[in-house]
N, C-alpha and C positions, 0 to 999 in steps of 0.2 A: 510314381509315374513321372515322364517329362513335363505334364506341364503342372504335377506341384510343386516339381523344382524349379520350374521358369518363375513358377507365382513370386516365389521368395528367394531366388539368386541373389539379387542383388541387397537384401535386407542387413542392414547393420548395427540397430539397435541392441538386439540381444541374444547372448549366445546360444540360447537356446534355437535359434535360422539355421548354426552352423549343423547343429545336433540332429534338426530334425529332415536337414540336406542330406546326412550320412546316411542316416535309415532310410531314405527315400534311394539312396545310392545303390546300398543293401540288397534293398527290395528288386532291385534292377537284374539281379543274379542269383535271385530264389528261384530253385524250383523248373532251371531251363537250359538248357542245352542250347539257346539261340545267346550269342552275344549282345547286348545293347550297343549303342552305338559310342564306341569309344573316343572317337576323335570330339564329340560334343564332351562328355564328359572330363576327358583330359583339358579341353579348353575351359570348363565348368572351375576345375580343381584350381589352374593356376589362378585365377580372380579371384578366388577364393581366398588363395594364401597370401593375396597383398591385401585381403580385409582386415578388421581392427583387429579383432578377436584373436586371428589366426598368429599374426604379430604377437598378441600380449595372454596368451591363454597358451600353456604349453602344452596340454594335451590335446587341445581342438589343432592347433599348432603340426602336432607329431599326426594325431590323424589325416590332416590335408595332404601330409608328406606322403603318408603309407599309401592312400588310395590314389595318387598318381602316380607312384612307383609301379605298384600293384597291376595298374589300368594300363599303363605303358608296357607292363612285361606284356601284358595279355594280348594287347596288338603286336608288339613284338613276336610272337608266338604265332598270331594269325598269319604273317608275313613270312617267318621261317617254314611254315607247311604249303605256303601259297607256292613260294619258290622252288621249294624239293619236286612240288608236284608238275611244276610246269615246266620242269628241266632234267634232261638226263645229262648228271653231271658225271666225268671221272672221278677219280680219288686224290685225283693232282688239284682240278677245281674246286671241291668239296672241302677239302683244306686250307685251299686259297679264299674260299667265302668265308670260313670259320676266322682265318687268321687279319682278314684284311682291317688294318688299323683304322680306318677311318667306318666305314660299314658293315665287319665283320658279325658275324652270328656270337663271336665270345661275349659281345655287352648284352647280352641273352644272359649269361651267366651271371656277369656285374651286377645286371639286375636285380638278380634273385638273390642273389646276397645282399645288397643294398633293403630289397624289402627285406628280408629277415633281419635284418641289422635294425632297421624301425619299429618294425613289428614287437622283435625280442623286449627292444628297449621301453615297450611301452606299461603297463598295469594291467588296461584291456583296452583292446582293439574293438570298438564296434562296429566292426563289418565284418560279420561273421560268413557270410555268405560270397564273397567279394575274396576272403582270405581261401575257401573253398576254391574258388574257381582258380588262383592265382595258382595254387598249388596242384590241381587236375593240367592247366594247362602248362605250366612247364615240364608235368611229368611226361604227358601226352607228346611235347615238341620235341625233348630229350630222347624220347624213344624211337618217333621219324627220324629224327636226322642221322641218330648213331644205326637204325633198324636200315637205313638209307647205305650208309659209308660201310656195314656190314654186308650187305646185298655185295656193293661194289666190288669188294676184297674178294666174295666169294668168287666172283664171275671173272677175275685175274687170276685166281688159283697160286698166287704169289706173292709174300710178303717184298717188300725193298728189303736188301739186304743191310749191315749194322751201317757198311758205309754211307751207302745211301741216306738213312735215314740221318746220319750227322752230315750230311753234304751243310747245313745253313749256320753250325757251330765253328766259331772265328778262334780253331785252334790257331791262326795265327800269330794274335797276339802272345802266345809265348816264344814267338819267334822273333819281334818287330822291335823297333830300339824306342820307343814308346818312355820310357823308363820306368820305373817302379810301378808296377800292375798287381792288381789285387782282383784276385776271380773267387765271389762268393759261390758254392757247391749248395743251391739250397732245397732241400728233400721236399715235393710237391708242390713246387712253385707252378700252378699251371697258369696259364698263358693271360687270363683274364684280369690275374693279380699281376701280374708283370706289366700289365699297360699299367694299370692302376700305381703301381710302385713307380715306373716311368716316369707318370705325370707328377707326382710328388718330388720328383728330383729334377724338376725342370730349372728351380734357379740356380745358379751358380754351375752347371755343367752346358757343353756341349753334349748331344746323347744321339741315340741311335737304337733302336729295337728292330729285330728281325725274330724268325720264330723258325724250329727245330724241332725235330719230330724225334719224340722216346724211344729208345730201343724197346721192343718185347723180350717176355714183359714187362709191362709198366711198373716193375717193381722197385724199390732200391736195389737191393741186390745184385740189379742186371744193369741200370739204368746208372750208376753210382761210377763202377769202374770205368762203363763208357765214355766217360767225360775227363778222367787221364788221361794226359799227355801217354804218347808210344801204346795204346792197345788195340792190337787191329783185331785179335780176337780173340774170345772168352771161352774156356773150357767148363762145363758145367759138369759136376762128381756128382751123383746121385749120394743122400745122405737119408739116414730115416726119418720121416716125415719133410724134408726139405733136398737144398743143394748147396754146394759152393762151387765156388768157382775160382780158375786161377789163370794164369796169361804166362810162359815160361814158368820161372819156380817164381815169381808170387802171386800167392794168394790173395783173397779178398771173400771173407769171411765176414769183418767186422767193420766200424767205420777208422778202428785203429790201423787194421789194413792199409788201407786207403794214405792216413798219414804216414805209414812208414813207407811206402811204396814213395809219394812225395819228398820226403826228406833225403830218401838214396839217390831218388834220381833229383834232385840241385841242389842239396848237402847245406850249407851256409849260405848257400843265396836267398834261401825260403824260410818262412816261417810261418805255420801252420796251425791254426786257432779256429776254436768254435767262437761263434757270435759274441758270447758273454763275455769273452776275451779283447772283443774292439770295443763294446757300446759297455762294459761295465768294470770297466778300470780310470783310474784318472789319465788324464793327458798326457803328461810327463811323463808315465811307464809305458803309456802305446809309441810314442816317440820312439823310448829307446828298445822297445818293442820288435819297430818295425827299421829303425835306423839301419840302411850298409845293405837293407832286402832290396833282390830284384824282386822278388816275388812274393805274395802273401797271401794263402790260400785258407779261405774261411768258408766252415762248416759246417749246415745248421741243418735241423731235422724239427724245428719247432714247429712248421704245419703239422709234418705228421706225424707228430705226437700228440698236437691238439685235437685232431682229425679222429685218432685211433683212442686217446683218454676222456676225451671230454665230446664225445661226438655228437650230442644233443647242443648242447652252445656252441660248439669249436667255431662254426661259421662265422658266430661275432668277435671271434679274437683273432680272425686274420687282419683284419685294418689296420688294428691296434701295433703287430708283428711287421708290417709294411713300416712303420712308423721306424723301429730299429733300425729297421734293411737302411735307411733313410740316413738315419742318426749314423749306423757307421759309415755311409762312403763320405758324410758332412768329413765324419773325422778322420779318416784315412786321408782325403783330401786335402785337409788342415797340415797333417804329420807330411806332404810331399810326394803323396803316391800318382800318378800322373795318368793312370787310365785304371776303371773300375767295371768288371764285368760281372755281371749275374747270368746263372744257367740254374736248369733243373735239370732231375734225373728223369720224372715224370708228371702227371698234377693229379687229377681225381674227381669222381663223378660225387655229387652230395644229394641226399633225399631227403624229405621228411618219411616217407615208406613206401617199401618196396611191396608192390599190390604180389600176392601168391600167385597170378599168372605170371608172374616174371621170373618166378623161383624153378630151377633146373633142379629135378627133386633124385636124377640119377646120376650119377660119375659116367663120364667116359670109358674108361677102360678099368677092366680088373686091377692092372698094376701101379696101383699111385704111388707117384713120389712126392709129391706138393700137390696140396688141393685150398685152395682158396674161394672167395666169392665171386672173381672175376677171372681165376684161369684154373687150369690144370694141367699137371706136367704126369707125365705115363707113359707105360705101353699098352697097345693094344686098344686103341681108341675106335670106339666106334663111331656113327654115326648118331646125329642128332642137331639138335636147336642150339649149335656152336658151331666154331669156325676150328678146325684143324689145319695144323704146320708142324712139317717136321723142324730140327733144331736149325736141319741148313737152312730149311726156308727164311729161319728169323737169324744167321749169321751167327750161330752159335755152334759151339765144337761140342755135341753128344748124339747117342742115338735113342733118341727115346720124342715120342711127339708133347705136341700143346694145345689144349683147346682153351678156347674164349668164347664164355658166352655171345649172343649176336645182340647188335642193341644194347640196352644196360639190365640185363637178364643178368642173373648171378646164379650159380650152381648152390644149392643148399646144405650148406658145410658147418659143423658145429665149433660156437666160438665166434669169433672176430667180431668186426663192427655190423652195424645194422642200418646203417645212415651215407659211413665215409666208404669210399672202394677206389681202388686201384688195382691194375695187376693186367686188363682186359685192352680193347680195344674200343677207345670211343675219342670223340675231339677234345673232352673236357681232360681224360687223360696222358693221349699222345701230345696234343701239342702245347709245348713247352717254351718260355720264352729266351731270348738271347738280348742281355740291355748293356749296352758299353756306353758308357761314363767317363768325359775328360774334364777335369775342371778347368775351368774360364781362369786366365793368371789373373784379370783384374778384381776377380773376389774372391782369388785363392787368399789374397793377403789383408781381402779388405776390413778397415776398422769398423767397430760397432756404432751405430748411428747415436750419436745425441738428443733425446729428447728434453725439452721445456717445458713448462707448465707457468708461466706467469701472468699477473694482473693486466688489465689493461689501461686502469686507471687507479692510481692512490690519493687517501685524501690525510694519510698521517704519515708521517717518515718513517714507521716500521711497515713490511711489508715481505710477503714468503715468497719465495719461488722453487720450484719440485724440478730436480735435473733427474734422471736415467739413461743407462743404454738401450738400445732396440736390439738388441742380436741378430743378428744375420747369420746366412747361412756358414759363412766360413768366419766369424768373430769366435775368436776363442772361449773358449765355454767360460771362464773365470776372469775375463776381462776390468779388470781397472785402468781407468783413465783421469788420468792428471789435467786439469784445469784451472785457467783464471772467471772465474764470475764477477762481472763489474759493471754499475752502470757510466754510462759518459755523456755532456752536453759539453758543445762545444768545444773540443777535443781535452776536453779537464774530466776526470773521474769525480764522480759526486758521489760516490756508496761505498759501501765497508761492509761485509759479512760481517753480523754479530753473530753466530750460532750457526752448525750445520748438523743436522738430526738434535743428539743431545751433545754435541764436541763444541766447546768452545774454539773459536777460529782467531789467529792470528795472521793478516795479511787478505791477501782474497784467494790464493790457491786453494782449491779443494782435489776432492778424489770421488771420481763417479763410479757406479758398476750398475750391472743391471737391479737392483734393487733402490728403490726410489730415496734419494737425499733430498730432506727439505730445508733451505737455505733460510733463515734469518736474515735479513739485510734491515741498510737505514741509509735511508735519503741523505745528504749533508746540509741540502738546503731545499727549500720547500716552496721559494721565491721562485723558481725554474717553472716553463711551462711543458715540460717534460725530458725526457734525458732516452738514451736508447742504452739498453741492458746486453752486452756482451760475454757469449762465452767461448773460449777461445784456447789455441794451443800455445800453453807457457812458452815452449821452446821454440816455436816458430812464429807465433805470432797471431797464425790464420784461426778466423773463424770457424768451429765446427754448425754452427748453423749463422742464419743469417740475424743481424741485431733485431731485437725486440723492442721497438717503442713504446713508451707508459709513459702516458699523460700525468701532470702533476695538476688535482683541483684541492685547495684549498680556503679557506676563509680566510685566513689568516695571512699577512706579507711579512716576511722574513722568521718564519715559524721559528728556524734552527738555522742559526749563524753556519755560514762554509769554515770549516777547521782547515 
């Protein structure tokens, strides 16, 4: 109840307060369809995680985290039905609330990734009831707002056609004198990881996020070619159990497609690589890599492969995945590429499970051609708890229709995933991000920071001090730095490196990198009542940080003659 958690809020003697606050938290979402009140609780939780415990106890620690991520989706949740309900929005609006960066419905989605990302990483979670609701109420919110955007659709009887829906994708950058542009292709990047990757690449770029709506359906297949330069439109071939497609005479079958169709149309200006190709080469080969490209077009599919192979975890290794995206514009930016854009083809709805009223247990039409858990391509579609279009509705060249489930309903098809979906029509699918990247010239080149580690006072004439780099975002990954270490009073040098790690030192030049050098030195004279410790650029002079004062106390007067 509240007030045995008022009793002991604030208790910090023993961990056992924090333990026995969880179960009282617990207890607050057993057994009720009535929510407690979350705004106390959420205020409950952050006090909590600046008490001892929560600081030096890593499990009491991750639990404080989980139950206000948790608590938060849940008001988040309350607040997305409150709104659907007290407004009749369009499809234009509805999109606009989903996508809008500062307020949007997508950190709805961040959320719930963010909890399962604590949650996963934990042993056990004790809130067991708390994890219950967390997971009723985003199933429940998912269902309004996409059950909401499908009503909409219904009642326009018209999808946007393919233009339309690329109107917010900046094909112009392949047109602009920008110079060397790099546009990542990355397969299910939906919209809520692209703020998320955004904000990760905040230092060292200028940037910009807008967002872009998937072609139907949301699959690669369709969503993939759309984002080539020159395809105004897609011809879809009925194939057994599936389709290809082609645009004039090429094809796009494969994702090898894709690259040859690139390479014919800018020949030697482009150069066309999967991920592992920027982020898992050395430096010097992506240099000559990318040296003399206007263009350089990278390929990845690692959500959904995470999504479709590992779909019970996949969720915890997209952060991880963002990390790369990160890692290559660092180095592409490094190597000279002067604007960096990321797009998707589509993103994707994630569940822990799809309840059996969700499950569409009959097909559409007698004649399938593709049957998935989020669409169906045929003839002869009937009526039912999905959305039909024909191919023109959705800007594509065949005669056969499409249904989509309504909401995040899936048709019951044997195979596939059971958790990951794409292919339909909802916000987590359609909208897809657009992030342009130009690096800042003053940390395109910037050097790696200097750090120190010395005494503040010595009381015998040997004495260590610890140099490193700090990497920054554009310091070249393998960075050594040439330096003088010395100390000086009264503008006379008093020290002399005797040792640097296990190298004996001649003179006082060293060599720093990011791995930690620890210096040996000696006083000359011990009579000083202190000297300031300089380290500096051999070849110019200047200081890479500013001097270090160390006081000299000793017993002793003229410990060590000056040499």
């Amino acid at each position: 109840s509240y007030g045995d958690i008022n009793a002991v809020k604030d208790g910090e003697t023993f961990a056992l307060v924090d333990k026995y606050i969880f179960l009282q938290i617990d207890g607050l979402f057993a057994g009720t369809s009535k929510l407690p009140d979350l705004l106390s609780l959420l205020d409950l939780c952050t006090i909590r995680q600046e008490g001892f415990w929560a600081r030096h106890d890593e499990p009491i620690g991750s639990t404080w985290e989980a139950a206000k991520t948790g608590i938060q989706l849940l008001k988040s949740a309350q607040e997305i039905q409150t709104e659907l309900q007290a407004a009749s929005l369009t499809f234009q609006e509805q999109i606009e609330r989903y996508a809008n960066f500062e307020t949007g419905w997508y950190r709805f989605d961040q959320s719930y990734r963010r909890w399962c990302e604590i949650r996963d990483s934990m042993d056990e979670l004790p809130l067991e009831n708390l994890e219950s609701a967390v997971e009723k109420a985003y199933s429940n919110a998912l269902y309004t707002m996409n059950w909401k955007l499908s009503e909409t659709l219904q009642e326009r009887k018209k999808l946007p056609v393919s233009q339309e829906w690329q109107n917010c994708y900046p094909i112009q950058v392949l047109s602009n004198d920008e110079g060397p542009t790099a546009i990542f292709f990355v397969d299910a990047l939906r919209y809520e990881l692209g703020v998320d990757l955004f904000s990760r690449c905040a230092e060292g770029f200028s940037q910009r996020i807008e967002f872009r709506l998937a072609p139907l359906p949301s699959i690669t297949e369709v969503g993939m070619p759309y984002l080539l330069p020159g395809i105004p439109t897609l011809t879809l071939h009925p194939e057994k159990n599936s389709f290809y497609l082609t645009c004039g005479e090429a094809s796009f079958n494969v994702q090898n497609d894709r690259r040859k169709y690139l390479v014919a149309r800018y020949g030697d200006e482009c150069v066309v690589s999967d991920l592992s190709g920027i982020v898992g080469i050395q430096m010097k080969s992506l240099k000559r890599k990318v040296q003399g490209k206007r263009w350089i077009f990278v390929m990845s599919r690692d959500i959904d492969s995470l999504g479709e192979e590992m779909e019970e975890i996949a969720i915890n290794r997209f952060s991880p995945f963002l990390n790369d995206l990160k890692k290559a514009a660092s180095r592409l930016a490094k190597c000279g590429v002067r604007q960096i854009v990321f797009t998707s083809d589509h993103g994707f709805l994630y569940l822990q499970e799809l309840s059996d009223d969700l499950k569409i247990q009959a097909l559409p039409g007698k004649e399938t051609i593709l049957a998935r858990r989020r669409l169906w391509a045929g003839k002869g579609a009937t009526e039912g708890n999905y959305l039909r279009f024909s191919g023109k509705d959705l800007g594509l060249d065949c005669d056969f229709m499409f249904a989509f489930p309504k909401g995040i309903a899936a048709f019951k098809t044997q195979g596939g995933a059971t958790r990951y979906f794409h292919g339909g029509i909802s916000f987590q699918e359609l909208v897809v991000p657009v992030i342009v990247l130009q690096p800042t010239e003053t940390l395109q080149r910037a050097p790696a920071k200097v750090l120190l580690q010395a005494p503040e006072v010595i009381h015998i004439p040997y004495f260590q001090v610890t140099l490193s780099l700090e990497r920054t975002l554009f310091a070249d990954e393998k960075q050594v730095q040439r330096a003088r270490c010395y100390g000086e009073s009264e503008g006379n040098q008093v020290t002399r490196i005797q040792q640097a790690g296990d190298e004996t030192v001649v003179g006082d030049k060293i060599e720093i990198s990011d791995k930690e050098t620890t210096l040996l030195m000696q006083l000359d004279n011990m009579s000083i009542k202190s000297f300031r410790l300089h380290v500096e650029n051999p070849l110019t002079g200047e200081n890479f940080i500013e001097p270090r004062e160390i006081r000299v106390e000793s017993q002793y007067d003229d410990f060590f003659e000056t040499k």
